[in-house]
N, C-alpha and C positions, 0 to 999 in steps of 0.2 A: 287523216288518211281515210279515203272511201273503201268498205269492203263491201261493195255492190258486187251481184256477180255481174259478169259481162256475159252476152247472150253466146259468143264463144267460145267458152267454159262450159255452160249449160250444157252447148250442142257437143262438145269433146265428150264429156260427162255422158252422157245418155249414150256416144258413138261405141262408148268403153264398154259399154255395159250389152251394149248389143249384142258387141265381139265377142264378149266374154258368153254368153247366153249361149250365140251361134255354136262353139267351140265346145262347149259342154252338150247343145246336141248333138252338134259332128259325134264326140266319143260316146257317147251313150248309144246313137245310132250305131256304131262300129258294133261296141260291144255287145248290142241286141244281134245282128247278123252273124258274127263269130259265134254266138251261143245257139244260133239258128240250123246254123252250118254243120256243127256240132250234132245237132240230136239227128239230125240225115243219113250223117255220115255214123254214128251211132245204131242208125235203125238199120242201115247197109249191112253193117257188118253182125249185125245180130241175123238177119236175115242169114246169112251167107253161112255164118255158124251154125245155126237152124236145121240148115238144107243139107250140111256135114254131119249131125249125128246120126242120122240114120246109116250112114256109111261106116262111119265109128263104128256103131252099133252094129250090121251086120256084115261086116268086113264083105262087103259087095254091095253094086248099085242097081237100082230099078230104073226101068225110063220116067217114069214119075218124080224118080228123088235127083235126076238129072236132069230135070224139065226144072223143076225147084231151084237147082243148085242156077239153070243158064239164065233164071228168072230173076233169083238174087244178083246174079253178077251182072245184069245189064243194071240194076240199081245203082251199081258204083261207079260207071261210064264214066260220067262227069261232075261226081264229086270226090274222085281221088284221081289223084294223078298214073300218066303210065304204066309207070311202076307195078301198082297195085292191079291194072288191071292186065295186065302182064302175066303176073302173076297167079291170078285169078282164069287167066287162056290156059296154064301149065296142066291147071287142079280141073279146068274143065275138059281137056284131052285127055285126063286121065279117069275120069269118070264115063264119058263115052267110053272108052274101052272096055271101065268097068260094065256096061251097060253091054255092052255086044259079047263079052265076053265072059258070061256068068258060070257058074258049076258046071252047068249041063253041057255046055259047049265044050268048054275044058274036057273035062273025060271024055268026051265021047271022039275028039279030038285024037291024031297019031303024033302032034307033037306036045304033049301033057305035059313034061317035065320043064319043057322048056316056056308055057306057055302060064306054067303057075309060078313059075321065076318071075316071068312080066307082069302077074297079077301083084305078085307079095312084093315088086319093087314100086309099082305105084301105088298101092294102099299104103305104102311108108310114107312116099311121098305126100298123102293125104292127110295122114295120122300126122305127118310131120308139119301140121299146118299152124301149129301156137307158136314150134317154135322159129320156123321160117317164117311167116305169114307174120305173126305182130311184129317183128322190125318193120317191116316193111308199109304194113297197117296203121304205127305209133308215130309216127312224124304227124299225120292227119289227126290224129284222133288228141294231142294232147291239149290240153287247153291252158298256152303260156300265157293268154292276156292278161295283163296285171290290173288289177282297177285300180284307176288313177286315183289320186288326186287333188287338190289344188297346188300352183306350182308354192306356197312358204308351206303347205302341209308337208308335200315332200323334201323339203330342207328341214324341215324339224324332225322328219321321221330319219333322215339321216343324220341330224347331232345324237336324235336318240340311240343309234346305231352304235355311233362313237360311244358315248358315255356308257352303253352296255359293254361295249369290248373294254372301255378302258379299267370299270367296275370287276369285266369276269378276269385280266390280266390282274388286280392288285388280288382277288381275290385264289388265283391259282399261285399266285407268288405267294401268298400266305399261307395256302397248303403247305408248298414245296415245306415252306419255314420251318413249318409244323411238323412236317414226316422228317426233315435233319434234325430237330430238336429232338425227338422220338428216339433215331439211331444215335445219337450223340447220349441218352439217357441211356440206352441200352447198354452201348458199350462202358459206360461209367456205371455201371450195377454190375456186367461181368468183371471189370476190373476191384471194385473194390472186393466182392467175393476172394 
């Protein structure tokens, strides 16, 4: 029997390896992009947060720190969806307000009572930005990609799966065994007493 290669084997051989090459830069490329996308969209919202302490901090806005704030939020145009910039129009009407309508306006103002009710409901609305604002911020921001990789690694990382569940079930049934054995002692120590 000849075990010559035949140039058609050769050429399969090298076609496989190509594919194979290709495919692992496809994901590699992917996952360079998603980690790209990532620190953007990261810088976005550090900004945005940024441009909110000052407002924290003196329960009132400057046109400076609402220049800041309209500055950060055009950063998230288009790399967060809708949503988020949606959301980010709600907090910037409510900052121009803060803006026009500071201390001095207010008192000097004939509808006060009514006009510091519209201040302290949208400074809530602001203050209330971690914990309205990250749902809505956390779809974009998590980073699910899983790194691959090769498809028998991930069948083995999956037997190994098994054999740890099947490992931590004998070994919780051994428990169990143990804490009956336990009350089963006990109770035979109260009885013989």
């Amino acid at each position: 029997m000849d075990i010559t290669a035949q140039p058609w084997m050769i050429a399969a051989g090298i076609a496989g390896i190509g594919v194979f090459v290709a495919w692992r830069q496809w994901v590699t490329a992917h996952q360079k992009i998603v980690l790209e996308l990532y620190d953007r969209r990261y810088a976005a919202f550090e900004s945005i947060v940024k441009s909110l302490v000052p407002v924290w901090r003196n329960g009132g806005c400057s046109q400076q720190e609402f220049f800041d704030f309209a500055n950060a939020m055009e950063r998230c145009r288009f790399i967060f969806g809708n949503d988020v910039f949606e959301f980010l129009t709600i907090l910037k009407n409510d900052l121009a307000w803060l803006s026009s309508f500071d201390d001095q306006t207010i008192n000097a103002s004939n509808e006060r009572q009514k006009l510091i009710a519209e201040k302290y409901k949208r400074l809530r609305r602001i203050t209330q930005f971690y914990e309205t604002g990250l749902p809505i911020f956390e779809p974009y921001m998590k980073l699910d990609q899983k790194m691959r990789g090769f498809f028998w690694m991930e069948s083995a990382n999956v037997a190994k799966k098994q054999i740890v569940l099947v490992a931590g079930e004998a070994v919780e049934a051994t428990l169990k065994g143990v804490q009956a054995m336990g009350k089963r002692a006990r109770i035979n120590r109260k009885w013989i007493k």
